[in-house]
C-alpha positions as CSV (number, residue, x, y, z in Angstrom):
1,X,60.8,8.7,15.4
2,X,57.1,8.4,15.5
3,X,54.5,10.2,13.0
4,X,50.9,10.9,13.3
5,X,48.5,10.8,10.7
6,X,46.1,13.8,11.5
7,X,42.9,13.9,9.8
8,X,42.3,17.1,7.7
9,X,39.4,19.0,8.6
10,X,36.7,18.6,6.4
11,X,35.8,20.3,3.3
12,X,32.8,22.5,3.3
13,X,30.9,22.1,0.0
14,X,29.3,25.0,-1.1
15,X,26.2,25.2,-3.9
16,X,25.8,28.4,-6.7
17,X,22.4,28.1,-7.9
18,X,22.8,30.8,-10.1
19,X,26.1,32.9,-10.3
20,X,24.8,36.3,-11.2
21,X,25.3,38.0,-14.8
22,X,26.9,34.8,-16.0
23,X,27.1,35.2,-19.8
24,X,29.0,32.5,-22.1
25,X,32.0,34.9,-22.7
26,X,32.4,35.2,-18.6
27,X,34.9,33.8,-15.9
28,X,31.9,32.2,-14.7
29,X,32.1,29.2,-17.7
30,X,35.6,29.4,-17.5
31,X,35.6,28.3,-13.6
32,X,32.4,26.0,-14.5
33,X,33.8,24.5,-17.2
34,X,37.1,23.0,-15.7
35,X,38.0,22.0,-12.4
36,X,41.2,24.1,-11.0
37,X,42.9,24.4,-7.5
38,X,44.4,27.3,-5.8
39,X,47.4,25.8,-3.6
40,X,48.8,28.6,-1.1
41,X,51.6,27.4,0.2
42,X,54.7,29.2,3.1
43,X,54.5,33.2,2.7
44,X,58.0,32.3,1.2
45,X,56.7,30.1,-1.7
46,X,55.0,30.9,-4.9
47,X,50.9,30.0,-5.0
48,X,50.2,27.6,-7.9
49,X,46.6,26.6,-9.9
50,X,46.7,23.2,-10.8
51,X,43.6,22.6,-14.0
52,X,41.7,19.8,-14.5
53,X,40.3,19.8,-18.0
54,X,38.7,17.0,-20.1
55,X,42.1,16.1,-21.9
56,X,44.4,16.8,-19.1
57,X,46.2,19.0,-16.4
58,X,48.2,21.8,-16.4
59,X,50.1,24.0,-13.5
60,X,50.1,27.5,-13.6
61,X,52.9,29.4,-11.7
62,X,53.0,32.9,-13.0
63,X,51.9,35.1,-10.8
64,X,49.2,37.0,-12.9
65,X,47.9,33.8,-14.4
66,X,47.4,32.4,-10.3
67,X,45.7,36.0,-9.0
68,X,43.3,35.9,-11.9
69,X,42.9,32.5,-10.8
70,X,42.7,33.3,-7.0
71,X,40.2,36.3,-8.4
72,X,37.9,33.3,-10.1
73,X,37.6,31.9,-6.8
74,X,36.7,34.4,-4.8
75,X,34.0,35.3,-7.1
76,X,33.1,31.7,-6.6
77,X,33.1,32.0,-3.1
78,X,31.2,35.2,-2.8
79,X,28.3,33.5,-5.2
80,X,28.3,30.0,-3.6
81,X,25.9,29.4,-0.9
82,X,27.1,29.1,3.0
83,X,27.9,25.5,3.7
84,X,24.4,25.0,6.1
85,X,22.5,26.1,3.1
86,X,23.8,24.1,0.4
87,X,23.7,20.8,2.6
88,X,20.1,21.6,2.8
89,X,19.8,22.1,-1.0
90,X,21.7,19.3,-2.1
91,X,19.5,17.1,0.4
92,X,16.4,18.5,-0.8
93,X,17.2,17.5,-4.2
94,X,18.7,14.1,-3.3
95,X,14.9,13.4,-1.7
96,X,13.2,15.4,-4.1
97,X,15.2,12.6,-7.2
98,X,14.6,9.8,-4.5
99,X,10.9,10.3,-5.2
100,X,10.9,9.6,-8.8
């Protein structure tokens, strides 16, 4: 039996310069303020958010806690800007601090 390492496709990276109506008491520091992933997995299997905070992890598998989660991200999403654009932000900046 044989495998074949596949390379995933890659990631787009998407910029928010400035999530609209973001107050401190909004979803917007909460999503800002700790890393977090939405894994999807079989239509069979449960989604889980995995957290990355400053003093640890945690997994979240009830199902309102991942669509408020899944929520977050779309917000995210809608905010961020498209892939072409924020390469040619965060390479404007990267110039713009290679100048200094």
């Amino acid at each position: 039996m044989t495998s074949t390492w596949t390379r995933p496709p890659p990631n787009p990276r998407h910029t928010i310069t400035d999530p609209p109506g973001a107050r401190p008491e909004s979803e917007w520091t909460t999503a800002l303020g700790a890393g977090f992933h939405v894994f999807r997995f079989g239509s069979n299997d449960q989604d889980v958010v995995y957290i990355e905070y400053p003093t640890g992890t945690i997994y979240l598998e009830k199902q309102p806690e991942v669509e408020r989660y899944t929520l977050i991200f779309d917000y995210l999403r809608a905010a961020a800007l498209p892939a072409k654009a924020s390469r040619k932000l965060i390479t404007q900046m990267a110039n713009e601090l290679g100048d200094q």
